[in-house]
SETORPA-512950 format. One record per residue (C-alpha): residue number from 1; x, y, z. Coordinates in pm, whole numbers, always signed. Layout:
// residues N
{k NUM&xx X&yy Y&zz Z};
...
END
This chain:
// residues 465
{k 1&xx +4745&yy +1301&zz -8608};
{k 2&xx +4636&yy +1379&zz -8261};
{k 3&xx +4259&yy +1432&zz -8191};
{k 4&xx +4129&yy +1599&zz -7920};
{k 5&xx +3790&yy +1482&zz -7795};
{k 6&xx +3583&yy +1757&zz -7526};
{k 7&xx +3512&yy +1618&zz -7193};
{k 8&xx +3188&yy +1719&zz -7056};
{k 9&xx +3153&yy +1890&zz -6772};
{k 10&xx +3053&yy +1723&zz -6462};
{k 11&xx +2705&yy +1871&zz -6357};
{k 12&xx +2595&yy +1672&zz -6716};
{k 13&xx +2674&yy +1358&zz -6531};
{k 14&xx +2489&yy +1513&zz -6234};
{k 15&xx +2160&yy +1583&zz -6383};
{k 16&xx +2184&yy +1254&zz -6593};
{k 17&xx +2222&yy +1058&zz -6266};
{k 18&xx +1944&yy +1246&zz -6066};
{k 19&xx +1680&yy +1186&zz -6437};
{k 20&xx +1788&yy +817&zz -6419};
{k 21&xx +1693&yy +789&zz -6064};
{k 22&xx +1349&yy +946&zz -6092};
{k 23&xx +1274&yy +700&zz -6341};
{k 24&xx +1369&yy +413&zz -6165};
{k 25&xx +1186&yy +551&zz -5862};
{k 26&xx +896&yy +643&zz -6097};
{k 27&xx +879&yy +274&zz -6206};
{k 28&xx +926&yy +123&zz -5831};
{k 29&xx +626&yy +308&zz -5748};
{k 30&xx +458&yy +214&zz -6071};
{k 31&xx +531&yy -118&zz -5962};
{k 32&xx +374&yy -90&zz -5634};
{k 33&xx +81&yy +115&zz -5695};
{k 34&xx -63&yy -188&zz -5970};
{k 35&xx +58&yy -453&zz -5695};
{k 36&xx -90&yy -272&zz -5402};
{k 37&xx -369&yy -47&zz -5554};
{k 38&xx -609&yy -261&zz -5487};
{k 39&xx -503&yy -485&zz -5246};
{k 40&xx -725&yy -545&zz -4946};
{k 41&xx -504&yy -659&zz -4689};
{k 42&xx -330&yy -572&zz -4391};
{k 43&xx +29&yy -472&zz -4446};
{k 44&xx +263&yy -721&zz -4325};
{k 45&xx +435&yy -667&zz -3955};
{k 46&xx +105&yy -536&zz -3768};
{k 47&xx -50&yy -688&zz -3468};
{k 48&xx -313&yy -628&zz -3239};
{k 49&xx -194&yy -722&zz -2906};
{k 50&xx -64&yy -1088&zz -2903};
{k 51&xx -280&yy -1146&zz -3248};
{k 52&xx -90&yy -1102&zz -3574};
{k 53&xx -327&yy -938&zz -3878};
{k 54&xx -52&yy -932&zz -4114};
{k 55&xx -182&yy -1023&zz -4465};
{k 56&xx -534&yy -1043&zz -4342};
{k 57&xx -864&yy -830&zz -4512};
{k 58&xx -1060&yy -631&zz -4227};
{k 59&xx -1294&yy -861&zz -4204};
{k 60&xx -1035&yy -1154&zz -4146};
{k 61&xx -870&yy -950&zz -3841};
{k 62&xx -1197&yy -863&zz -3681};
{k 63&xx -1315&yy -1252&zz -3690};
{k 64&xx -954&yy -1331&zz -3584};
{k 65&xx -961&yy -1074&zz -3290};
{k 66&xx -1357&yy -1182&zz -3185};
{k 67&xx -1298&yy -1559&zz -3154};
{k 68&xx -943&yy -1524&zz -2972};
{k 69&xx -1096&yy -1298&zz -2758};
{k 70&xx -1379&yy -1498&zz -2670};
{k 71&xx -1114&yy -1827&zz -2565};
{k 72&xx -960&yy -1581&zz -2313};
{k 73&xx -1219&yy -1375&zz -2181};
{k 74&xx -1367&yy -1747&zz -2083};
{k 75&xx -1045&yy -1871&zz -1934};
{k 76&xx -959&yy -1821&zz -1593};
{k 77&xx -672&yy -1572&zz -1444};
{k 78&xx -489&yy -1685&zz -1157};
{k 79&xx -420&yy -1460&zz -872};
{k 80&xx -212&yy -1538&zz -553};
{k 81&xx -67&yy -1408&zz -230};
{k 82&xx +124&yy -1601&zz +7};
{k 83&xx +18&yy -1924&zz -110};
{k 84&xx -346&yy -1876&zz -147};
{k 85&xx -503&yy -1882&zz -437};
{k 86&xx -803&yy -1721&zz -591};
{k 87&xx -945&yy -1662&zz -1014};
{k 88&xx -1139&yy -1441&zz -1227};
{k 89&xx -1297&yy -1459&zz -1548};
{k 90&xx -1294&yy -1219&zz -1758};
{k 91&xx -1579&yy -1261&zz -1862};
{k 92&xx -1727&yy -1268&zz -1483};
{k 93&xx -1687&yy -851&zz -1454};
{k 94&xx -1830&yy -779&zz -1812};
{k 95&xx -1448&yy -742&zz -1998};
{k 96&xx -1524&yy -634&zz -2346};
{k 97&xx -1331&yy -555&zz -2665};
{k 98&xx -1339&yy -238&zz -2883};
{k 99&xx -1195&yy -462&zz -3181};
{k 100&xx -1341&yy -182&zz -3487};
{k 101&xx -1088&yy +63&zz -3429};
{k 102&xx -810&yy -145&zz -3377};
{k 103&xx -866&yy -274&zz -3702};
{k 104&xx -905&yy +74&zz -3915};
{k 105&xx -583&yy +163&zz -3754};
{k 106&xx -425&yy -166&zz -3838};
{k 107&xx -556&yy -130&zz -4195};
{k 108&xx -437&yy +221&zz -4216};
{k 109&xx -104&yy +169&zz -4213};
{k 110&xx +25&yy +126&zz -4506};
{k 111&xx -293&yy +232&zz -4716};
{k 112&xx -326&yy +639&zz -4599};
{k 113&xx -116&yy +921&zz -4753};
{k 114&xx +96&yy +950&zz -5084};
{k 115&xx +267&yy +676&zz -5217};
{k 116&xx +570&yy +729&zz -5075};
{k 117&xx +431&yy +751&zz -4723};
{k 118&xx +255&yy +429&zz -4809};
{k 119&xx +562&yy +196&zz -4907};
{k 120&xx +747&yy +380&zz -4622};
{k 121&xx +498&yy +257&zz -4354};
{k 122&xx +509&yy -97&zz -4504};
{k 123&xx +901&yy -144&zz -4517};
{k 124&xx +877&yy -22&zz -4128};
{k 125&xx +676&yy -265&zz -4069};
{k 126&xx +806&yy -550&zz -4269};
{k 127&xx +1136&yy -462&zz -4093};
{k 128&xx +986&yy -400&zz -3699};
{k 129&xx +637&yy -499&zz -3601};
{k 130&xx +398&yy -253&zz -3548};
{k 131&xx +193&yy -361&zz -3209};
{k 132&xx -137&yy -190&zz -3133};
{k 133&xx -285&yy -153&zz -2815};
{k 134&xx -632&yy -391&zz -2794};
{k 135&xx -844&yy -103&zz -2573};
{k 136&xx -1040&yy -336&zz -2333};
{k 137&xx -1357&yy -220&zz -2090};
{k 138&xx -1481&yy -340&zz -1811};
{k 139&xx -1790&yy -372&zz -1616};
{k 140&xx -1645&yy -68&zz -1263};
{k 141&xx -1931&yy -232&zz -1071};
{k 142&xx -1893&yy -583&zz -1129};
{k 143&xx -1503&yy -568&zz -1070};
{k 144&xx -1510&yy -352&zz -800};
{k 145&xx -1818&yy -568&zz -593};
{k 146&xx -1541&yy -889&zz -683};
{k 147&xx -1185&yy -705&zz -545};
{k 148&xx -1391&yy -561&zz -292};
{k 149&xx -1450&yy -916&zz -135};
{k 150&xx -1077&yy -989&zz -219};
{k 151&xx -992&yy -686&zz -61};
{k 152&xx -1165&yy -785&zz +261};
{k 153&xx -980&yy -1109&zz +320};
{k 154&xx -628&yy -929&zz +195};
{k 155&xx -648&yy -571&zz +404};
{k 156&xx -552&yy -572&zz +766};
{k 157&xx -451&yy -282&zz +962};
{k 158&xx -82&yy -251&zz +1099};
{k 159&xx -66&yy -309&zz +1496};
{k 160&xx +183&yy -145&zz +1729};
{k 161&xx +345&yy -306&zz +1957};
{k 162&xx +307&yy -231&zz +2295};
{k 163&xx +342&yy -260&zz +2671};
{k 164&xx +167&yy -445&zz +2915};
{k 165&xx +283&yy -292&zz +3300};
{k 166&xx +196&yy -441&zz +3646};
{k 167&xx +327&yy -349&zz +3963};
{k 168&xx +636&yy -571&zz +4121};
{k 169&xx +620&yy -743&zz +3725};
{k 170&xx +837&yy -739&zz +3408};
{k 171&xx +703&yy -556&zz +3187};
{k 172&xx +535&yy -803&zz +2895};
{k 173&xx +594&yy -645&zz +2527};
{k 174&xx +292&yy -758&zz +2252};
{k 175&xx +451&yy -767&zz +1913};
{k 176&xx +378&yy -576&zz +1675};
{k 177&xx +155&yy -624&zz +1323};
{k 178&xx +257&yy -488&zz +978};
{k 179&xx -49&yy -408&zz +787};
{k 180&xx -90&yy -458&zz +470};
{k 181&xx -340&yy -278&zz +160};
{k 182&xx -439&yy -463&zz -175};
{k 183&xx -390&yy -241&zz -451};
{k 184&xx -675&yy -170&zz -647};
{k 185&xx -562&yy +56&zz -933};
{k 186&xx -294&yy -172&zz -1015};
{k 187&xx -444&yy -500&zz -965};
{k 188&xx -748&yy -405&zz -1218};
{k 189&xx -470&yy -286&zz -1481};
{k 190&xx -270&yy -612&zz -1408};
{k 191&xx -603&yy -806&zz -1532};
{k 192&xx -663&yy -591&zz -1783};
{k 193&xx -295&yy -699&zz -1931};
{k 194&xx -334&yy -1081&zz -1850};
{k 195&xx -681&yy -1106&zz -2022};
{k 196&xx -513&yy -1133&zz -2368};
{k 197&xx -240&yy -1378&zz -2297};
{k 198&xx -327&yy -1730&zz -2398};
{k 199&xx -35&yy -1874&zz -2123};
{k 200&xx +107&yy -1695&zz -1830};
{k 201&xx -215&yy -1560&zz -1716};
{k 202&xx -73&yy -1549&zz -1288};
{k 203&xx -100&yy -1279&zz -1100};
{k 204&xx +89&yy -1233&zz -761};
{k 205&xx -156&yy -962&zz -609};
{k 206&xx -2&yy -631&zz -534};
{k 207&xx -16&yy -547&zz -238};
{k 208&xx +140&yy -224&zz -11};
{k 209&xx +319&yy -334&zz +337};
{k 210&xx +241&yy -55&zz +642};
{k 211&xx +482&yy -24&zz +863};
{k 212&xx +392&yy +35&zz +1243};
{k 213&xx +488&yy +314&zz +1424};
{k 214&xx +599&yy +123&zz +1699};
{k 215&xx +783&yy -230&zz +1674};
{k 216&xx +856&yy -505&zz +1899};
{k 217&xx +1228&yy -439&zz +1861};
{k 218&xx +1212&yy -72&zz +1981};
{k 219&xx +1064&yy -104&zz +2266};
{k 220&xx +1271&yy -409&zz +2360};
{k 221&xx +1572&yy -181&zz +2319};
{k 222&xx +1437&yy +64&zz +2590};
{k 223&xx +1322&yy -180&zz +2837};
{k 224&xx +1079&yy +22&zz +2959};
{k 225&xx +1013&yy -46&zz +3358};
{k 226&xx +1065&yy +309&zz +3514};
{k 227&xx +785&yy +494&zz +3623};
{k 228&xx +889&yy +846&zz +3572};
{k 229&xx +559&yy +981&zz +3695};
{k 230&xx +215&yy +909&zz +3741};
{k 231&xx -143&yy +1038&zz +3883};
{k 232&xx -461&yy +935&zz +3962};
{k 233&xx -778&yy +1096&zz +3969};
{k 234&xx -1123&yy +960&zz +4105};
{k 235&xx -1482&yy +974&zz +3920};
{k 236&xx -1809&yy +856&zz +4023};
{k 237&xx -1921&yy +510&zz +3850};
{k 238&xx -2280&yy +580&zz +3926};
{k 239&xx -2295&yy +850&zz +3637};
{k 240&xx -2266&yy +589&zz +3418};
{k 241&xx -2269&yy +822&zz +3078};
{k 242&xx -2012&yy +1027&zz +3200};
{k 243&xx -1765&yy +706&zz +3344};
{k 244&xx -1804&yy +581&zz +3012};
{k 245&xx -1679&yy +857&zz +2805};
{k 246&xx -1370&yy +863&zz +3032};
{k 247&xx -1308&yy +525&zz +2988};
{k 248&xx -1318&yy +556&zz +2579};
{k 249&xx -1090&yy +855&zz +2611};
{k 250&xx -821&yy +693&zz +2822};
{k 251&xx -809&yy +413&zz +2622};
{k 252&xx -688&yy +666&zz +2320};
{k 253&xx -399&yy +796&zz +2495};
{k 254&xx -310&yy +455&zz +2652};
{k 255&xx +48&yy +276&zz +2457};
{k 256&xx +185&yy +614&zz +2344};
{k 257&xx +590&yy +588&zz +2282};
{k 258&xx +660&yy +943&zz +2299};
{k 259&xx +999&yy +993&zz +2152};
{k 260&xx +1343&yy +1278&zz +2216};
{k 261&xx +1134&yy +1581&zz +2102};
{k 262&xx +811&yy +1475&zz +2005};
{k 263&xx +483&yy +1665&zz +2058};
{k 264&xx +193&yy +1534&zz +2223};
{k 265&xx -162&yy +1708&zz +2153};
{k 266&xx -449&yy +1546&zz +2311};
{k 267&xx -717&yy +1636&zz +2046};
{k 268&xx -500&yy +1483&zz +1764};
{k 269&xx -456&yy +1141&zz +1952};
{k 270&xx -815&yy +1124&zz +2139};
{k 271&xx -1023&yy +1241&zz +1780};
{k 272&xx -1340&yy +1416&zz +1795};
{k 273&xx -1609&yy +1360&zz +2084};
{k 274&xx -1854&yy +1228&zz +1887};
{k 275&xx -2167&yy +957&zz +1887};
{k 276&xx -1991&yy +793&zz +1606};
{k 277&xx -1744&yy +710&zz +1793};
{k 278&xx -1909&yy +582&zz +2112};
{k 279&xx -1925&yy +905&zz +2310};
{k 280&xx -2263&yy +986&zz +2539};
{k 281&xx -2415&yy +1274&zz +2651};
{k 282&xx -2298&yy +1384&zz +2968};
{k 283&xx -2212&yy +1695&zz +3207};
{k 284&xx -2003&yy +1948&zz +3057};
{k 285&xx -1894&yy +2301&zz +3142};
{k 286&xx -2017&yy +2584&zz +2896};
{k 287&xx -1995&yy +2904&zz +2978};
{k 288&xx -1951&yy +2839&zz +3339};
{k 289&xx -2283&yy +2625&zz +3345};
{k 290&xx -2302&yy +2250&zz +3394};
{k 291&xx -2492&yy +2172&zz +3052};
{k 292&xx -2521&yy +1821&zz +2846};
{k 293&xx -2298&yy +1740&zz +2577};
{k 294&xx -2170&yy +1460&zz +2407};
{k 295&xx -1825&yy +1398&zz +2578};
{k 296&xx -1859&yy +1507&zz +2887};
{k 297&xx -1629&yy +1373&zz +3146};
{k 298&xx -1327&yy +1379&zz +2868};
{k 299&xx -1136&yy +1669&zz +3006};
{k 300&xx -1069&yy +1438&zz +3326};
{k 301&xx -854&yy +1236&zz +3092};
{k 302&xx -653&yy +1550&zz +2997};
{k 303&xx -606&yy +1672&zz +3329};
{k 304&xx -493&yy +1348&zz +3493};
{k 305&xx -285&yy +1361&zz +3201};
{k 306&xx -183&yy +1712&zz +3241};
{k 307&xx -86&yy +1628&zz +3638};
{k 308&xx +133&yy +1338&zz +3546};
{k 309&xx +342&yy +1549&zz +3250};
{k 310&xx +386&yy +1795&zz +3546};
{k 311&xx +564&yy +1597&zz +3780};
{k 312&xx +758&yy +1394&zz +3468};
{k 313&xx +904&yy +1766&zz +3454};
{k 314&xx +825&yy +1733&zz +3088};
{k 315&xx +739&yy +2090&zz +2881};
{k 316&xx +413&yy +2248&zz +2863};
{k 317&xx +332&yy +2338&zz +2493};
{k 318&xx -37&yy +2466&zz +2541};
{k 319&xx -249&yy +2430&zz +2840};
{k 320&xx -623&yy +2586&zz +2944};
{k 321&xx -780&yy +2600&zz +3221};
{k 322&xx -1130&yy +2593&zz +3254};
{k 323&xx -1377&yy +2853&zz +3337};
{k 324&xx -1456&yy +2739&zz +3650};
{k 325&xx -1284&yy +2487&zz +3953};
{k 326&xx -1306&yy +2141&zz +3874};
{k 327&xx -1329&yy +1906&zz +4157};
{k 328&xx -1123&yy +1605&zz +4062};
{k 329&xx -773&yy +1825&zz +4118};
{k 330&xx -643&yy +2030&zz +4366};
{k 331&xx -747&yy +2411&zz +4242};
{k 332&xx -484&yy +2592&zz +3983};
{k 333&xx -384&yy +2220&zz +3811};
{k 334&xx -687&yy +2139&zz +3559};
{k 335&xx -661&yy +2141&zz +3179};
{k 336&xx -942&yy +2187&zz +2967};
{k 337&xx -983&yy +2068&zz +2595};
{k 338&xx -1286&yy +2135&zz +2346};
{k 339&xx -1310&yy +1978&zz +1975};
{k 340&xx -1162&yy +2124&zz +1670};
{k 341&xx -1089&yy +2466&zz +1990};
{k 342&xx -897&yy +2397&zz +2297};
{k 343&xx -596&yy +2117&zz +2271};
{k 344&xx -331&yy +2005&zz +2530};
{k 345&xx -1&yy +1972&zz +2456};
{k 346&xx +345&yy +1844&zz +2595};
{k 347&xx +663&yy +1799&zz +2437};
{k 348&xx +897&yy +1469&zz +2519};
{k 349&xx +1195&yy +1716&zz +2611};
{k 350&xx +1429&yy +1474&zz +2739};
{k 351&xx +1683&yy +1289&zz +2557};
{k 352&xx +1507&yy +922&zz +2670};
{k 353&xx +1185&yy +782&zz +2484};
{k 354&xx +857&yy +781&zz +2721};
{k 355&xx +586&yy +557&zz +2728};
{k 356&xx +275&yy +679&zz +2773};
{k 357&xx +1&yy +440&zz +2969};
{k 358&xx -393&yy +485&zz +3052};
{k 359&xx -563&yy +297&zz +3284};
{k 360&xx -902&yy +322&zz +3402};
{k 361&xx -982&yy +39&zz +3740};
{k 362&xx -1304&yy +98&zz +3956};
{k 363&xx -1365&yy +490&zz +4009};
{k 364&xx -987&yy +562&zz +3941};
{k 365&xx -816&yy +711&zz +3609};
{k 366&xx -429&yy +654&zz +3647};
{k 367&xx -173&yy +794&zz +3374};
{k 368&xx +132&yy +676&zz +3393};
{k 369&xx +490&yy +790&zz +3222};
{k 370&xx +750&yy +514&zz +3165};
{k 371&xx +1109&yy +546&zz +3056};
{k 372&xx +1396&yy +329&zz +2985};
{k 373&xx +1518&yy +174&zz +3373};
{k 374&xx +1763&yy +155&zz +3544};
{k 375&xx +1747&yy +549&zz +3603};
{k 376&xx +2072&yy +715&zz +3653};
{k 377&xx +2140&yy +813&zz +4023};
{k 378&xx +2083&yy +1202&zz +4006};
{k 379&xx +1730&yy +1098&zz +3807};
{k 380&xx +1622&yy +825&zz +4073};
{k 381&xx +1667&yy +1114&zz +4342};
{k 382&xx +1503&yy +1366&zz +4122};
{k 383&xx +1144&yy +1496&zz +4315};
{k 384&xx +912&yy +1722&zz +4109};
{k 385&xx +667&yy +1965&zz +4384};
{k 386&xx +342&yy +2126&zz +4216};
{k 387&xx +245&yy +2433&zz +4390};
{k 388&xx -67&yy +2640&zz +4290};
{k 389&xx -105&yy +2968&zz +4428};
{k 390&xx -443&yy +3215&zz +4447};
{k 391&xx -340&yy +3545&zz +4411};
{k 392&xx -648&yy +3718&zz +4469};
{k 393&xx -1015&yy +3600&zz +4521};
{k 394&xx -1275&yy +3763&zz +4324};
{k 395&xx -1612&yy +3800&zz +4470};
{k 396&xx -1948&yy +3693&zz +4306};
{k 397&xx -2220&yy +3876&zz +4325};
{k 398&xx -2621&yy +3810&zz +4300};
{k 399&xx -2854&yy +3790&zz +4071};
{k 400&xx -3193&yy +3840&zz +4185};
{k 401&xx -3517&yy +3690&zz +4035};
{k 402&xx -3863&yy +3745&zz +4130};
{k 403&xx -4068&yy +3406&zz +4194};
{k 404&xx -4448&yy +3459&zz +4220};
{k 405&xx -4459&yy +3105&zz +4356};
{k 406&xx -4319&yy +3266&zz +4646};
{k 407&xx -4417&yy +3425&zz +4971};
{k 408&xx -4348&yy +3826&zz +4947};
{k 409&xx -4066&yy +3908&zz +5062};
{k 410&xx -3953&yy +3534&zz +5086};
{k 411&xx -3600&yy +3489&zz +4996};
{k 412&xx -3414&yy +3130&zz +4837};
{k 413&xx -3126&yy +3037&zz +4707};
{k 414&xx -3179&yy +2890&zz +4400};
{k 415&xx -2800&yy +2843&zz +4327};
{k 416&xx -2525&yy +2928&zz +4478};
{k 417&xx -2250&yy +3145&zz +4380};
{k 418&xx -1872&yy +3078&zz +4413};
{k 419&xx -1566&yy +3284&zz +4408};
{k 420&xx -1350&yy +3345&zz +4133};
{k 421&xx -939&yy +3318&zz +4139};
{k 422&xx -662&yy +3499&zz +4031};
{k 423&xx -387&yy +3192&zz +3985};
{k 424&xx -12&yy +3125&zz +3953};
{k 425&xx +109&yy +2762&zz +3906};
{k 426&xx +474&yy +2655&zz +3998};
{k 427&xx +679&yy +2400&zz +3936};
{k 428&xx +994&yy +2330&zz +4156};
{k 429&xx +1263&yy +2039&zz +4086};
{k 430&xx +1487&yy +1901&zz +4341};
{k 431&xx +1790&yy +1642&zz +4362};
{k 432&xx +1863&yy +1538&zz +4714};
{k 433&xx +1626&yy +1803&zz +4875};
{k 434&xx +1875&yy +2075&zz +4662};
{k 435&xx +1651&yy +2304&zz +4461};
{k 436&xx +1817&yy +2276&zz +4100};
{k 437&xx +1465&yy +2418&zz +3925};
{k 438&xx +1160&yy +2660&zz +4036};
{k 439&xx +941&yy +2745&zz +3712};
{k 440&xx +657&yy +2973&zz +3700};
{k 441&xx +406&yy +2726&zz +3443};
{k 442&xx +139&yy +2962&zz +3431};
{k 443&xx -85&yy +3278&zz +3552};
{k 444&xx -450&yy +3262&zz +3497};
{k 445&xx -804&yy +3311&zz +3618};
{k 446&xx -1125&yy +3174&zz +3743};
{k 447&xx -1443&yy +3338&zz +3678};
{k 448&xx -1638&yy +3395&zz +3993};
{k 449&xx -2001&yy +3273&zz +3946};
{k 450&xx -2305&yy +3480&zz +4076};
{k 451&xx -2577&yy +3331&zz +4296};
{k 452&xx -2908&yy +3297&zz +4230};
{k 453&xx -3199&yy +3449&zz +4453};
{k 454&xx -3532&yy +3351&zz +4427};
{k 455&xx -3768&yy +3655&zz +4593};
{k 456&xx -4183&yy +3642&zz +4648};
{k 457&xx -4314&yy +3932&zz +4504};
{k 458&xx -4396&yy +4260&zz +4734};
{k 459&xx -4726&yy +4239&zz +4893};
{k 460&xx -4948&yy +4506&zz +4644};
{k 461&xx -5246&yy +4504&zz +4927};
{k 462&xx -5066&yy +4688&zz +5202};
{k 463&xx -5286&yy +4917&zz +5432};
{k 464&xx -5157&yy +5305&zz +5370};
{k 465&xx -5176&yy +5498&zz +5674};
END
């Protein structure tokens, strides 16, 4: 006889399945919570740094982590550049260890949250290691006052290259320096690291190469023996303030390559007339009065300059004159500069590198422009003609002062006056006496000055009639 037995349906299989695996899971984590409940220790798989606390209490790992700690603080690090050698200790700029924390958060793993949280932190790290960061200090003081030495004997400044020129002589090329910086930042956080390691503790210092501006192999590639222009102006060395200042500001615009398009501004390469820097009271023109001031004599330097980028027939990007006539150039063909107010500026507009050199021998200032030789036959031939023009003279007037000192009616010129000038400036270029430029540079003005007349007072006791 055939029996027929009901299936059950499959979502009883389902739910029977899902029951049976909660109580498995119910009595793996019964399991775990009497094995681990209590226990004490660090899960298994957790380090602090290069120290393993696996299976230790808290009190274990913070003994561990002290007397490791105290073998490398005391234990020399290594440091080197270029085969010298220097070392630190640790220990030398006040390196400490925060080891409490580290050791809650190594304990916490494992031990914070539900269960399930719990035996998922410890399979994780059973599986991986779990590596916490050892937060070390330092004494800023003590390791800066010990790079700070290093850094001294490490640091030096790049060095151009540059030109040495003599008449009727090849022109002698210095080589150039790279410079070089130690790294601070990253050499303290490279000690930082190596403190921990029980081996390995080396160090090649880090440190930042500076490239020159100008290197030996550029300006061998120009050969620079031309001189595309020059001009001299004269001083007096008795005004020994004011010879000095000229001499410190030729000697910033002296070994200037000027290359295809660059700008040249005066107060950018010379700096700020200062005392700081060497400068000494001296002469200068305010307000069309000779007054002192640190830096006088410096605008000599940018006019002699000024004069020689005018006959290299090279492009005027600002130019002032001053207030007044100087007396070192020819009037019309002066150029004025003030701090941080009044700059000079040329552009290189040629399509050849220039060198720029300063020179200052007896009571002479000489600026000279070099550029790559041989010149090519039209540039050889080339002659560059200044002209400045006065347009109209301006008269100057008196200004009158009574001076009891004085006679009445006495009269003395206390200063004299001195006409002012209405200005153009040319520039004309020629090849082989052909004209193939005439430029108008510039129109400006001098102020005329007014005398000064000392007069005695009128006599108050004449007889009236």
């Amino acid at each position: 006889m055939l029996q027929i037995v009901a299936q059950r349906p499959v979502l009883f299989w389902i739910v029977i399945a899902l029951v049976a695996l909660l109580i498995i899971s119910a009595s793996a984590g019964t399991i775990w919570a009497l094995h681990y409940a209590k226990d004490e220790r660090i899960a298994d798989g957790v380090w602090a740094g290069p120290w393993e606390l696996g299976g230790l209490t808290r009190t274990q790992a913070s003994e561990l982590i002290e007397v490791n700690f105290s073998a490398v603080k005391n234990k020399p690090i290594l440091l080197e550049y270029m085969g010298r050698k220097w070392s630190i200790l640790p220990v030398d700029v006040g390196m400490r260890l925060n080891k409490d924390n580290v050791v809650d958060a190594a304990y916490a793993i494992g031990h914070t949250g539900n269960i399930w949280r719990k035996i998922s932190e410890r399979r994780q790290a059973a599986q991986k290691p779990i590596y916490l960061e050892l937060p070390l200090t330092v004494n800023n003081d003590k390791l800066l006052a010990y790079l700070s030495v290093l850094k001294s004997e490490i640091d030096r400044p790049a060095m151009n290259a540059w030109l040495t020129w003599k008449p009727k002589a090849a022109v002698q090329i210095t080589p150039h320096q790279t410079g070089r910086v130690l790294e601070l930042n990253k050499l303290a956080g490279q000690i930082s690291a190596v403190t921990l390691r029980d081996r390995n503790r080396r160090i090649y210092l880090p440190v930042q190469q500076i490239k020159p501006d100008i290197t030996y192999d550029e300006l061998a590639a120009f050969n620079f023996k031309n001189v595309v222009a020059q001009y001299t102006t004269v001083f007096d060395p008795k005004n020994v303030d004011r010879s000095h200042n000229v001499a410190i500001a030729a000697q910033a615009i002296d070994k200037v390559l000027l290359r295809p398009g660059d700008i040249f501004s005066f107060n950018e390469k010379v700096g700020l007339r200062v005392a700081e820097k060497g400068y000494r009271e001296a002469p200068v023109l305010v307000a069309d009065e000779l007054v002192p001031g640190v830096g006088g004599g410096v605008c000599q330097v940018s006019t002699t300059l000024y004069n020689a980028v005018l006959l290299a027939d090279l492009r005027i990007v600002k130019r002032t004159n001053h207030s007044r006539p100087v007396a070192y150039v020819p009037l019309g063909q002066d150029a004025t500069v003030a701090d941080n107010y009044i700059d000079f500026q040329f552009m290189n507009n040629t399509i050849q590198p220039l060198y720029l050199i300063s020179e200052v021998s007896g009571k002479k200032l000489t600026v000279r422009l070099l550029g790559p030789g041989p010149l090519g036959s039209d540039q050889s031939k080339k002659k560059v003609k200044i002209t400045s023009n006065v347009i109209q003279e301006i008269p100057f007037g008196e200004l009158v002062e009574t001076d009891p000192t004085l006679p009445p009616g006495e009269r003395r010129v206390e200063k004299a006056g001195g006409l002012g000038y209405r200005m153009e400036l040319w520039r004309q270029v020629t090849i082989e006496d052909v004209t193939v430029k005439k430029e108008l540079l510039a129109r400006f003005q001098y102020r005329s000055a007014a005398s000064l007349i000392k007069v005695g007072p009128e006599n108050e006791n004449r007889n009236v009639q």
